[in-house]
C-alpha angles and dihedrals in degrees: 000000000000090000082052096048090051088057095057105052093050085055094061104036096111107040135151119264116240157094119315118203109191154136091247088117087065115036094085121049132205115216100172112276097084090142096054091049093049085047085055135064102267106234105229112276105263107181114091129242126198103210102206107196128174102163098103091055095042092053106022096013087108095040099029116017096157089051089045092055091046099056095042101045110026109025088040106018094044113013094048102036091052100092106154086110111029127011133229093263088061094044088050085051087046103052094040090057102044086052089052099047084049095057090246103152109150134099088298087067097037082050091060098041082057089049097041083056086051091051091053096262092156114229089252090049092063097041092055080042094063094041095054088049085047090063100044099028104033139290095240097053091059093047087062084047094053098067095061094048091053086047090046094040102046119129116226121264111263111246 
């Protein structure tokens, strides 16, 4: 798994930037026992998820349009919605912290944060997730990740 996760972060290591609409909310339940899944070895994610993604035609289609088809169908058609091997909860650990580890901390990162708590990433799992990048990509890196995972992950004021 941890061969297949470096793939695939090599594989995404250079993406287009942009707005995702998909089922990913909703492609792993929880059916209560999230604790005793995250104790055992996950099995591959094996339903399958279409990723439907417009963002690079609608902001590069005129000035880019073959970098605007390949970020909407393939990194995200067809990148994002394989998931025999990892799911979308690992591809979602994977691309946060390669961003991270890049230095990448703008909306783009804040976009995917956003996108690893809607594929079930805990708010404990990311922040040993940035730690861990901190140490291997820079201190400095995960302190500006930081900021967009306390404003993900924020709970919601009590009324």
């Amino acid at each position: 798994m941890i061969r297949s996760a470096a793939i695939a972060l090599l594989s995404i290591l250079f993406w287009g930037t942009g707005m995702v609409q998909s089922e990913a909310a909703s492609a792993q339940p929880d059916n209560g026992n999230a604790a005793a899944i995250q104790a055992s070895t996950p099995a591959p994610a094996k339903k399958a998820v279409k990723i439907v993604q417009t963002a690079g035609r609608q902001q590069l289609g005129d000035f880019a349009p073959d970098f605007a088809r390949y970020n909407d169908d393939i990194l995200f058609g067809e990148v994002w919605s394989k998931n025999d091997v990892l799911s979308l909860h690992d591809r979602s650990i994977v691309t946060v912290s390669a961003l991270i580890a890049q230095g990448i901390t703008d909306s783009s990162l804040k976009y995917h944060i956003e996108s690893a708590k809607k594929n079930g990433v805990t708010k404990a799992e990311m922040a040993e997730i940035i730690t861990q990048v901190g140490f291997y990509g820079g201190w400095p890196k995960a302190w500006a990740a930081f900021r967009y995972a306390k404003e993900v992950y924020q709970e919601p004021a009590a009324k």
